[in-house]
C-alpha positions as CSV (number, residue, x, y, z in Angstrom):
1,X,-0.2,27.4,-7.9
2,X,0.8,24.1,-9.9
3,X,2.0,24.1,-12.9
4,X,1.5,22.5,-16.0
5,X,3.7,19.5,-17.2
6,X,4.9,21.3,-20.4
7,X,6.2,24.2,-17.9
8,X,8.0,22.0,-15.6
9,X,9.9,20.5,-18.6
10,X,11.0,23.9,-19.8
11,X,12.1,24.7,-16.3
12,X,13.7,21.6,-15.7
13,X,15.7,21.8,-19.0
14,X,18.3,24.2,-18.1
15,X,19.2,22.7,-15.3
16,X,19.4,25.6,-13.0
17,X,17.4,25.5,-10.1
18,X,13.6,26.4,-9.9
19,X,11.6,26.0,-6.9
20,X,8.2,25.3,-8.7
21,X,9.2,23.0,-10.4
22,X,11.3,21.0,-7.7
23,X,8.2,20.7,-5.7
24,X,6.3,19.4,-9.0
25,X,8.7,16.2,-8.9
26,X,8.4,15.7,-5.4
27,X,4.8,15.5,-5.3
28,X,5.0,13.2,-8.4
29,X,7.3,10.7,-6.5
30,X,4.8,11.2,-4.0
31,X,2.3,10.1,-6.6
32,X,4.6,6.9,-7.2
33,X,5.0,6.1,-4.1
34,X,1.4,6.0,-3.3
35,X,0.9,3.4,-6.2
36,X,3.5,1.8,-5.0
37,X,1.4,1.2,-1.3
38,X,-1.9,0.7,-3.0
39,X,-0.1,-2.4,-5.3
40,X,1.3,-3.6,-1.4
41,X,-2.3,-3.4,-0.2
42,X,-3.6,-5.1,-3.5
43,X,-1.4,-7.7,-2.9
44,X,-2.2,-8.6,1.0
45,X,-5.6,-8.5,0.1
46,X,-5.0,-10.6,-2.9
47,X,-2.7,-13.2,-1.3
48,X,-4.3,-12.7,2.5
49,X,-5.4,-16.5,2.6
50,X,-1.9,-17.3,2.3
51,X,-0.2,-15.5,4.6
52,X,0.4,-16.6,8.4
53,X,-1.9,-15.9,11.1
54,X,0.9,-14.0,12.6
55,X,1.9,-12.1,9.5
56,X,-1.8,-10.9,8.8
57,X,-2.4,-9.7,11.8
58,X,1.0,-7.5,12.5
59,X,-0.1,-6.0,9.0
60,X,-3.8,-5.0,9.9
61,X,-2.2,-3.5,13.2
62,X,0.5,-1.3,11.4
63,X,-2.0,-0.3,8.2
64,X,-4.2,0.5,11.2
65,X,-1.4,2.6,13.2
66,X,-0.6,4.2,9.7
67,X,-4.5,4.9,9.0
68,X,-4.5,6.6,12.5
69,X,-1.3,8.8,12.6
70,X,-2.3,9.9,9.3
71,X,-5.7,11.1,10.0
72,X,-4.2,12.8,13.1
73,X,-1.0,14.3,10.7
74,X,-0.9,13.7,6.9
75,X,2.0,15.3,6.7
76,X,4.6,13.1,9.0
77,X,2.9,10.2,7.1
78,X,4.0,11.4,3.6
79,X,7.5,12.0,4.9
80,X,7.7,8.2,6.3
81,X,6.2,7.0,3.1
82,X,8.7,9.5,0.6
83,X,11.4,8.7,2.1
84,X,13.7,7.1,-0.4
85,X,14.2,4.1,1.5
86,X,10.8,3.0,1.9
87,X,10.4,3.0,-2.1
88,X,13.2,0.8,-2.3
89,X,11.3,-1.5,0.1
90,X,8.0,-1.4,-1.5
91,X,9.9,-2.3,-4.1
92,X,11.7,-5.4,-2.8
93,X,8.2,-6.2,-1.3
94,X,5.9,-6.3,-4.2
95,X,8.8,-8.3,-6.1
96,X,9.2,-10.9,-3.7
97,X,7.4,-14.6,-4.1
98,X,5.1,-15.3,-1.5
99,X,5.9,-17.0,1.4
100,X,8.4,-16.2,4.0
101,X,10.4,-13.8,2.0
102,X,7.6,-11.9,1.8
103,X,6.3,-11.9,5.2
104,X,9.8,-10.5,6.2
105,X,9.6,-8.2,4.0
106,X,5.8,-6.9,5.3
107,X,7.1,-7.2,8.3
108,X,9.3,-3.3,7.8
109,X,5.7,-2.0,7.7
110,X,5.9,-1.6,11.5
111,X,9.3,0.5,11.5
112,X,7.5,2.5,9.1
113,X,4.2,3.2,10.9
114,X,6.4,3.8,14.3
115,X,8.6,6.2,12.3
116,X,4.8,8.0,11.3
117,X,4.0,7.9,15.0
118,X,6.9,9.7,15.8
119,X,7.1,12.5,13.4
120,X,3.6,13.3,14.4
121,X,4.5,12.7,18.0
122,X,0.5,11.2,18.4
123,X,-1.1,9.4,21.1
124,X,0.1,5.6,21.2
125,X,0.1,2.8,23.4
126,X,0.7,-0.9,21.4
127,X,3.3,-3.5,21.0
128,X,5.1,-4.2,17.6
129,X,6.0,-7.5,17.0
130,X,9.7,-7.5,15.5
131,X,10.5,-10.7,14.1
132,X,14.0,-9.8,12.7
133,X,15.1,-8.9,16.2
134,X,15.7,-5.5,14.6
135,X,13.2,-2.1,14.4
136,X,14.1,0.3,11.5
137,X,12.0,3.9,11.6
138,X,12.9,4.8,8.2
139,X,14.6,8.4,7.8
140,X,15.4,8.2,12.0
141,X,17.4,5.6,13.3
142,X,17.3,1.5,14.4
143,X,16.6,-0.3,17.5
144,X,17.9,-3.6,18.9
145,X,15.0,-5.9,19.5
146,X,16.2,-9.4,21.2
147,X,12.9,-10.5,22.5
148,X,11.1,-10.0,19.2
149,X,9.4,-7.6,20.4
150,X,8.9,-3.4,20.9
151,X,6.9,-1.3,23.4
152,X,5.5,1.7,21.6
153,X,4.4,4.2,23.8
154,X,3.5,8.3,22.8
155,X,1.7,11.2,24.5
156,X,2.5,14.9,24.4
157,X,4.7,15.0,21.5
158,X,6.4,12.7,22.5
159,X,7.4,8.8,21.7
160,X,9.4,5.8,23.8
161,X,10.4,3.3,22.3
162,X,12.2,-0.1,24.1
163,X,12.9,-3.8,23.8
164,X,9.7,-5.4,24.9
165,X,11.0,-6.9,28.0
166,X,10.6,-3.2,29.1
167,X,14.2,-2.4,29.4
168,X,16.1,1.0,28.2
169,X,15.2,2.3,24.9
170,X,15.0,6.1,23.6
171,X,12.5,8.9,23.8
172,X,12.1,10.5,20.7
173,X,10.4,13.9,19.8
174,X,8.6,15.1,16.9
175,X,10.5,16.8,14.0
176,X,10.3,20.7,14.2
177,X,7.8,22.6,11.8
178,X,11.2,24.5,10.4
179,X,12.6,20.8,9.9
180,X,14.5,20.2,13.0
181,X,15.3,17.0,13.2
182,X,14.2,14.1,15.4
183,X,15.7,14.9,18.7
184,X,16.8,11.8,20.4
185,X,16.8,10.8,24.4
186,X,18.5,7.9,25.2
187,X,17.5,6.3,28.4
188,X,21.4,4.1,28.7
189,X,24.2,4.1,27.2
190,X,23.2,0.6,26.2
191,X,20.0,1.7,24.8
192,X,19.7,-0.6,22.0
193,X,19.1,2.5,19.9
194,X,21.3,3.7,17.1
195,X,19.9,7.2,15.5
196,X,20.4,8.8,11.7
197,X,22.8,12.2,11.9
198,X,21.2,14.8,10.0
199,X,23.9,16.9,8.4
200,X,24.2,20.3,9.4
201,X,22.2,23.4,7.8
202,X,19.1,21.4,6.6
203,X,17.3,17.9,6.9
204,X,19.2,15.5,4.5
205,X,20.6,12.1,6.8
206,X,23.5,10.5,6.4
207,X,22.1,6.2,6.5
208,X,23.8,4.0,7.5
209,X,21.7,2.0,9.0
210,X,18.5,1.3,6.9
211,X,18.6,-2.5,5.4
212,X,16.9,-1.2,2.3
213,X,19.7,1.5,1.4
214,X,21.8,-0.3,-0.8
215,X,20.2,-3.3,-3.0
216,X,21.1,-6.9,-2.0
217,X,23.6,-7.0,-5.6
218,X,25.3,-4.1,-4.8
219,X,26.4,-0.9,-7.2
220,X,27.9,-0.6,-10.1
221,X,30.4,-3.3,-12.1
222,X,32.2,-4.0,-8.8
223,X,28.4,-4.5,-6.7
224,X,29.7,-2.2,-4.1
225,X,28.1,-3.2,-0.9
226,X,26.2,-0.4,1.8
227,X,29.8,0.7,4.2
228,X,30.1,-0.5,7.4
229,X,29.0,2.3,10.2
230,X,31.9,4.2,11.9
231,X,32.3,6.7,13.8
232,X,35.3,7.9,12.6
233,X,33.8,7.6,8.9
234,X,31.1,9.7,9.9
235,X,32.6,12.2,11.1
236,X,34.6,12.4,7.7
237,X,31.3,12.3,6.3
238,X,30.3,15.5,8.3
239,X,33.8,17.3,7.4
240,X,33.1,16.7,3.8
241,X,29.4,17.9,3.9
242,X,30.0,21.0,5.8
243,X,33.2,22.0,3.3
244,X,30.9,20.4,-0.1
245,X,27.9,22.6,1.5
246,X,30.3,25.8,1.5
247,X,32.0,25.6,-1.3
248,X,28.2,25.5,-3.0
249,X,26.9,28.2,-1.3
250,X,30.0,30.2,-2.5
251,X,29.7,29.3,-6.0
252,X,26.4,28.7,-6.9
253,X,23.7,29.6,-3.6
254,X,20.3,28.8,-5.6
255,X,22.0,25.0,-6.6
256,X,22.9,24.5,-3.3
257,X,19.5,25.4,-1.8
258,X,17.8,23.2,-4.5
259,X,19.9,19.8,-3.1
260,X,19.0,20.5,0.1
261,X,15.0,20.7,-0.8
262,X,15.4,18.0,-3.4
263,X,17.7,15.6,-1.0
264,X,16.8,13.5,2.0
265,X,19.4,11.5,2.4
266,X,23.0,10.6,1.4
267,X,24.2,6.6,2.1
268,X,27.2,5.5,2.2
269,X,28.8,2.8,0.0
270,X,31.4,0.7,1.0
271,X,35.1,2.3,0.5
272,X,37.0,1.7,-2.9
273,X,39.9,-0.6,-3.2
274,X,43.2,0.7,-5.1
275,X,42.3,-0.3,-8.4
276,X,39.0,1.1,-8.6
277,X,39.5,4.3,-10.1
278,X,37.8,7.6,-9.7
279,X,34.6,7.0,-6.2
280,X,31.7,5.5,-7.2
281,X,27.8,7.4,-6.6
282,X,24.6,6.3,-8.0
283,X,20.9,7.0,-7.9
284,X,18.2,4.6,-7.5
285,X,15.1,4.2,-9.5
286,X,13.4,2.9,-6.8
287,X,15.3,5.7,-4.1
288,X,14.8,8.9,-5.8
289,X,16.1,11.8,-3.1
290,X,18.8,9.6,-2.1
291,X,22.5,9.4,-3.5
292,X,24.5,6.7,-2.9
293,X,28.7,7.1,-3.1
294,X,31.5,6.7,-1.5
295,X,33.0,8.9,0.6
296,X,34.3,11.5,-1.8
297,X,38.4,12.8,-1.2
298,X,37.4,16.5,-0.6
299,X,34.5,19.1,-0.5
300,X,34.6,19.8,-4.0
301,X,34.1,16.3,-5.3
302,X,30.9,15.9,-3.0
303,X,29.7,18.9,-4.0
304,X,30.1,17.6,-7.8
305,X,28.9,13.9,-6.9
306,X,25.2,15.8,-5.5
307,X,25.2,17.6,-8.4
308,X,24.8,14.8,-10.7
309,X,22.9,12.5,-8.9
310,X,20.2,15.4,-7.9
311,X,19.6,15.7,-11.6
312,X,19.7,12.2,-12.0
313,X,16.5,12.5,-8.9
314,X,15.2,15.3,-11.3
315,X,15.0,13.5,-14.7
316,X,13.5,10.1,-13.1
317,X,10.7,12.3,-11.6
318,X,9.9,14.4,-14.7
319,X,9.8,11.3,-16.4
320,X,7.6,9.7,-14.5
321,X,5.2,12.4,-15.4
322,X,6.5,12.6,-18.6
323,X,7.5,9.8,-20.5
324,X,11.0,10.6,-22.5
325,X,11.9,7.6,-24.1
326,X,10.2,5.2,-25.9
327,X,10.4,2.1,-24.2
328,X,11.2,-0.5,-27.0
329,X,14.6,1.0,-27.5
330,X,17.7,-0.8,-28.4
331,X,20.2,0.9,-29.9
332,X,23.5,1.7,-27.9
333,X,25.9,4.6,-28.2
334,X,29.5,5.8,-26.8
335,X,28.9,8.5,-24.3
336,X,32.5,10.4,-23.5
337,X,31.7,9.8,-19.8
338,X,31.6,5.7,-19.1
339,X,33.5,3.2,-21.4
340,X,31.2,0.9,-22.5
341,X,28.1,1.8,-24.7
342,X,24.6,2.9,-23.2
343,X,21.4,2.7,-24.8
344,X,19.7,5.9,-24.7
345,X,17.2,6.8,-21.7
346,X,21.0,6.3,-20.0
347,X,22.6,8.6,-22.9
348,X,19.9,11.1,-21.7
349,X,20.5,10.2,-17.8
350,X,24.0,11.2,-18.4
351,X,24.0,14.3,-20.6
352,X,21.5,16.1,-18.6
353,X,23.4,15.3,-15.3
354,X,26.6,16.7,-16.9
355,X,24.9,19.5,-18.1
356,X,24.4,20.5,-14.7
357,X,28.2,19.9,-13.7
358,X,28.9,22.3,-16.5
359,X,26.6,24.7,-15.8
360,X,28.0,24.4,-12.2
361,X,31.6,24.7,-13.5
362,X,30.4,27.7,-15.5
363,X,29.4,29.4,-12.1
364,X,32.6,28.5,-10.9
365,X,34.2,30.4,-13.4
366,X,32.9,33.1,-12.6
367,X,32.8,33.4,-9.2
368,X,34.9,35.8,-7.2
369,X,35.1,34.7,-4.0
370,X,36.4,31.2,-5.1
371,X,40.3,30.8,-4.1
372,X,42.2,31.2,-8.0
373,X,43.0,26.8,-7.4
374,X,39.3,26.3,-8.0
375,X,39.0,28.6,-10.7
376,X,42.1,27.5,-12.3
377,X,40.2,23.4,-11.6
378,X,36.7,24.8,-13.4
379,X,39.3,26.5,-16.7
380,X,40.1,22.8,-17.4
381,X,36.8,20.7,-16.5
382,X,34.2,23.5,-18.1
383,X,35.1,22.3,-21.4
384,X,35.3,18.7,-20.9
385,X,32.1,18.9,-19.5
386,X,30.6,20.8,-22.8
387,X,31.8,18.7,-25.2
388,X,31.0,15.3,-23.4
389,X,27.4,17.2,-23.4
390,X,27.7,18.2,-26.9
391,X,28.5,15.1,-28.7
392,X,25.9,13.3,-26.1
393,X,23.1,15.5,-27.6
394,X,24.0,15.0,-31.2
395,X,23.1,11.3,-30.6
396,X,19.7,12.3,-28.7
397,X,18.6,14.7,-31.3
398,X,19.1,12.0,-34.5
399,X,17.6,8.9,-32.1
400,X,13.9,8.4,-32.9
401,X,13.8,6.5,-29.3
402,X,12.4,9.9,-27.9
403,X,8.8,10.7,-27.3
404,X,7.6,13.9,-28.9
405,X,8.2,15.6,-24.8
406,X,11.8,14.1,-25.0
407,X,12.6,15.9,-28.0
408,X,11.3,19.1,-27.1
409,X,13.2,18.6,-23.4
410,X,16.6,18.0,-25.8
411,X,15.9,21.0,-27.7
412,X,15.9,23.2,-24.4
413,X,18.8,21.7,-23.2
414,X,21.0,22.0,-26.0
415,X,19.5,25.8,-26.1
416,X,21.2,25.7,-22.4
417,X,24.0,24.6,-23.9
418,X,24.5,26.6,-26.4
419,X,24.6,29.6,-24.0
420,X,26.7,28.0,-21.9
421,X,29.5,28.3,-24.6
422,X,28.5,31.9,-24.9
423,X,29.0,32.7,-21.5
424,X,32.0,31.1,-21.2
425,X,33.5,32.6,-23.6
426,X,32.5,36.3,-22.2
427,X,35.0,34.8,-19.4
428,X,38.0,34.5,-21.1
């Protein structure tokens, strides 16, 4: 049964994890990201005169692969079109001036459509034309492309996918209905074909590979660039996962189930150099269900770092059903967690993704089958954590920058808060 807006706010207040409401945001990303394509499909229409020959027809044949799959599977077509990625490239896309930048950019609509094809496993027999030399399949992997072009061929569940001079390329089959992943058969070593992994115990990816996973300025002060692939990276990757993903399920089960129905993918940014200080991770606006950081030093500090930017996921999905700030705001305040001063939909970003790392730290307090060095780590961040929270929602309940849904989402947090300190306390 869905529930009402006002409902998911409550839930969503506390932090703590609540399966209704978790699938309330995702369908209202999906709700974005359908706005998103219908503004894409505006604009073609719109601007059709001006595009090439070329460029008009390779759209009409991947809206009209899309149309298909989707009437054959609505589902695989949502997942394609979710998939964090393929917001930020509607994104790019309906930002870029017409012309050739964005005809490159229309032309990822055939990755995207093939990806469809594949996690439907439907009937198919075309050829893409793949003017970057390169085929992305959001959410699944990337294949090399020299002649410009791709054979894409599917029956029985099944998909093939090659160069179009009809040499080696990769079989792939449709995801399981429990979410098993893409299973992958290359038909060479030399394949062309470079796949996603899929971490274990769930569906999140680790990308790598997608050109629209990190935006062309980079993150954060230093404009951190997407990292280079590796395999001995990714396999650290893995190590770090499988250790973040047990420490989780040790100390806090339902938060660690939530991040793996709220997640779909984890990319990589480029490693930090000496000077940089504590790793970087970030959440886009554009991305939702994807975190972006660099590879943290240990399982506990990835397991903090998809904390905070699930919540950050969270919040930009409530808000986009409900409006929490006011968007004519310009005042700027000192938060205790970044240096400089942040006006305050960030102020609100922040407190309620710390909130969570304290009510995670809280757990950890009290949980018994964590070794004593953890415990002992939790004793001296719990109340770090509180009072950043604490002094961050003082300044959101004076501001008058809230709407009348962000104040009431506040209140319930600072209630959350509140007995936080009371539980802690009961711990000592």
């Amino acid at each position: 049964m869905a529930i009402a807006p006002s409902e998911i706010l409550s839930e969503l207040a506390s932090t703590r994890p609540r399966p209704a409401a978790v699938a309330a945001l995702r369908a209202a990303v999906h709700a974005r990201r359908m706005l998103l394509v219908k503004s894409l499909l505006v604009r073609v229409d719109r601007h059709g005169p001006a595009l090439t020959p070329a460029a008009r027809r390779r759209f009409e044949q991947d809206w009209a692969t899309l149309e298909g799959t989707e009437r054959a599977d609505p589902a695989a077509v949502r997942g394609v079109l979710d998939y964090p990625m393929t917001g930020a490239w509607l994104t790019e896309a309906l930002a870029a001036p017409a012309g050739p930048e964005f005809e490159r950019h229309l032309a990822h609509l055939s990755g995207v459509s093939a990806a469809a094809v594949v996690r439907a496993g439907c009937e198919v027999d075309r050829t893409l034309t793949v003017p970057a030399g390169v085929l992305t399949l959001p959410g699944i992997g990337v294949l090399s492309c020299p002649s410009g072009r791709a054979r894409l061929v599917g029956r029985d569940g099944l998909v093939r996918i090659a160069d179009g001079t009809g040499g080696a390329g990769v079989v792939l089959s449709r995801p399981g209905a429990d979410g098993t992943p893409v299973a992958e058969l290359p038909e060479s070593e030399d394949a062309g074909w470079s796949g996603l992994g899929t971490f274990p115990g769930g569906t999140v990816v680790l990308d790598d590979l997608d050109p629209y996973r990190v935006p062309a300025p980079g993150i954060g002060p230093s404009a951190l660039p997407a990292a280079e692939r590796h395999p001995s990276a990714r396999r650290l990757w893995f190590e770090r996962w499988r250790a973040a993903r047990a420490f989780m399920s040790a100390a806090d089960p339902a938060r660690a189930a939530e991040i793996g129905a709220v997640l779909r993918a984890v990319v990589p940014l480029a490693p930090p150099q000496p000077a940089d200080g504590a790793p970087v991770s970030a959440t886009l606006r554009a991305a939702p269900c994807a975190v972006l950081t660099q590879l943290p030093a240990g399982g506990r500090e990835l397991a903090e770092s998809l904390v905070h930017e699930t919540h950050h996921t969270k919040l930009a999905a409530l808000n986009e059903l409900l409006p929490l700030c006011r968007p004519d705001g310009t005042a700027l305040h000192h938060v205790g967690w970044r240096p400089d001063p942040r006006p305050v939909p960030a102020v609100l970003q922040g407190a309620y993704a710390h909130l969570a790392l304290t009510d995670f730290s809280s757990r950890m307090l009290r949980g018994c089958v964590l070794p004593s060095a953890l415990r002992r780590w939790a004793a001296g961040q719990f109340p770090d954590y509180r009072e950043q929270v604490g002094k961050a929602l003082s300044i959101l309940r004076e501001s008058d920058e809230l709407t009348s849904a962000g104040r009431e989402f506040v209140r319930r947090m600072a209630r959350h808060h509140e007995i936080l300190g009371m539980t802690a306390r009961s711990c000592v």
